[in-house]
C-alpha positions as CSV (number, residue, x, y, z in Angstrom):
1,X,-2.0,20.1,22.4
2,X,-5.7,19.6,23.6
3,X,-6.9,18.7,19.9
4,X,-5.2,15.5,19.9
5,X,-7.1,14.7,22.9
6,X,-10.7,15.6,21.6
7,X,-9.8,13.8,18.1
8,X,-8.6,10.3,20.1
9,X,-12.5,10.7,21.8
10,X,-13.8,11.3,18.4
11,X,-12.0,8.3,16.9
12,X,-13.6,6.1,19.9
13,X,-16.8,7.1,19.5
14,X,-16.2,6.2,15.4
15,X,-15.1,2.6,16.1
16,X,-18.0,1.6,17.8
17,X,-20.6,3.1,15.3
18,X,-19.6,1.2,12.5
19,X,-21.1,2.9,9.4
20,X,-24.7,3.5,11.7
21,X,-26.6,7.0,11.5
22,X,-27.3,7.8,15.9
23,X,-30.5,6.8,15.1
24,X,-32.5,3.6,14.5
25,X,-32.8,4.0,10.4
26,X,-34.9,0.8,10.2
27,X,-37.2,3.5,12.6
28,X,-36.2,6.4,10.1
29,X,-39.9,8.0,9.1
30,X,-39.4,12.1,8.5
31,X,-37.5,12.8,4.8
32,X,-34.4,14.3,6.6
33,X,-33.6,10.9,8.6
34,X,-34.0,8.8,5.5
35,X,-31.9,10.9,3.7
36,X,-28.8,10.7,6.1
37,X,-29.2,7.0,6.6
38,X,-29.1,7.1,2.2
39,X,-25.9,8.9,2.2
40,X,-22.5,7.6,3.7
41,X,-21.2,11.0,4.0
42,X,-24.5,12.3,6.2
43,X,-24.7,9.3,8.2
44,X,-20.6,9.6,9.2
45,X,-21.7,13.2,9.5
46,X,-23.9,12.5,12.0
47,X,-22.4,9.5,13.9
48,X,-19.6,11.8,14.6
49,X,-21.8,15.1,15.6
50,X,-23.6,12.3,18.4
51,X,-20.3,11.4,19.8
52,X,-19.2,15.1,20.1
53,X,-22.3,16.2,21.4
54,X,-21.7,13.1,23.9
55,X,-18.5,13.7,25.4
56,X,-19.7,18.0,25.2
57,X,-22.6,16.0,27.3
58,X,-20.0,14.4,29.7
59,X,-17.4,17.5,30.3
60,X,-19.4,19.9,30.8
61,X,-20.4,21.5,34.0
62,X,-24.1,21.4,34.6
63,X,-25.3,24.7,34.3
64,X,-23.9,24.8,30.7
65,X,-25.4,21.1,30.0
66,X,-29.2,22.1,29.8
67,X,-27.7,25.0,27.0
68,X,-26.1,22.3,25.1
69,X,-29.3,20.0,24.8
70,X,-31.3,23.1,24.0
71,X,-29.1,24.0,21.4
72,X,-29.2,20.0,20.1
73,X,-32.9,20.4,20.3
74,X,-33.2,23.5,18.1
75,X,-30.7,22.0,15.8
76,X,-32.6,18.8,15.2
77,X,-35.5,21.3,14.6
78,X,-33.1,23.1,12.0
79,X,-32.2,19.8,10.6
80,X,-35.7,18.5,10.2
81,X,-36.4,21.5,7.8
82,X,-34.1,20.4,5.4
83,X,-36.3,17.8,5.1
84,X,-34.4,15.4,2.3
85,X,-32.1,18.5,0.7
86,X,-28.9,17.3,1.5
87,X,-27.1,20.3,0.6
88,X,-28.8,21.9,3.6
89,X,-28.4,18.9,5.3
90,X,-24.6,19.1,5.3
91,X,-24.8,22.3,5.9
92,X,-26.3,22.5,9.3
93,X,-24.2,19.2,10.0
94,X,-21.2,21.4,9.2
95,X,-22.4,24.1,11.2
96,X,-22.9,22.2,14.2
97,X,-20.0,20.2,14.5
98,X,-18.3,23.7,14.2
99,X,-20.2,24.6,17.2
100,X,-19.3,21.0,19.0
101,X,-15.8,21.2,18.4
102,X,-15.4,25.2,20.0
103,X,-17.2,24.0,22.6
104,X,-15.0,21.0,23.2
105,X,-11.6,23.1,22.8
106,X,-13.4,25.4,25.1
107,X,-13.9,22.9,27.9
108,X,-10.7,21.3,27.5
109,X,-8.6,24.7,27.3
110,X,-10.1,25.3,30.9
111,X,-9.0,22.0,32.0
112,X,-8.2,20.5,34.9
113,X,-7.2,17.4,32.0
C-alpha cells in the first residue's frame, strides 16, 4: 500500500527533470558523466536515483541521514570507475536504486505516514 506512495514521489520528482542528468552536463568533464548525459536510459537512470536519494534525504531521521550521504559518496566513487562503460554504469545505477527504494519502503513501513 506504501509503494504507491513512494512511486507518486518518484513520478514528481520525474516531471520536473525533464530529460536532465542531476548534474550540469554542459559542466560534464570525467568520462562516466559524459557518458550518462550521452545515453537517455543513464540520464533517466540517474534523474530518478537523485530524486530517491532526495526524498531518502527528507524522511529520514538524522542519525541515519549522514549513512545515506556516505553511502551516495562511495557510490559516486563506484560510479566514477566505470569511467564511460556503460554496462557497469547501469549496473551500479541498478544497484543503487535497489538500495534507495529498500530504504524508502523501509522508512515508510515505520511510518507515522
Amino acid at each position: 500500500m506504501r509503494l504507491p506512495i513512494i512511486a507518486a514521489l518518484v513520478s514528481l520528482g520525474f516531471a520536473g527533470a525533464a530529460h536532465a542528468a542531476s548534474f550540469d552536463c554542459a559542466k560534464a568533464r570525467r568520462a562516466d558523466e559524459r557518458a550518462i548525459c550521452a545515453d537517455r536510459s543513464l540520464d533517466n537512470k540517474d534523474v530518478r536515483m537523485s530524486v530517491l536519494y532526495d526524498v531518502n534525504k527528507r524522511t529520514m531521521g538524522m542519525g541515519a541521514r549522514g549513512a545515506l550521504m556516505d553511502g551516495q559518496q562511495a557510490w559516486l566513487n563506484d560510479r566514477a570507475n566505470c569511467k564511460a562503460n556503460r554496462a557497469c554504469l547501469n549496473r551500479a545505477y541498478d544497484r543503487r536504486l535497489g538500495e534507495l527504494e529498500r530504504s524508502m519502503e523501509r522508512i515508510y513501513r515505520a511510518g507515522p505516514f
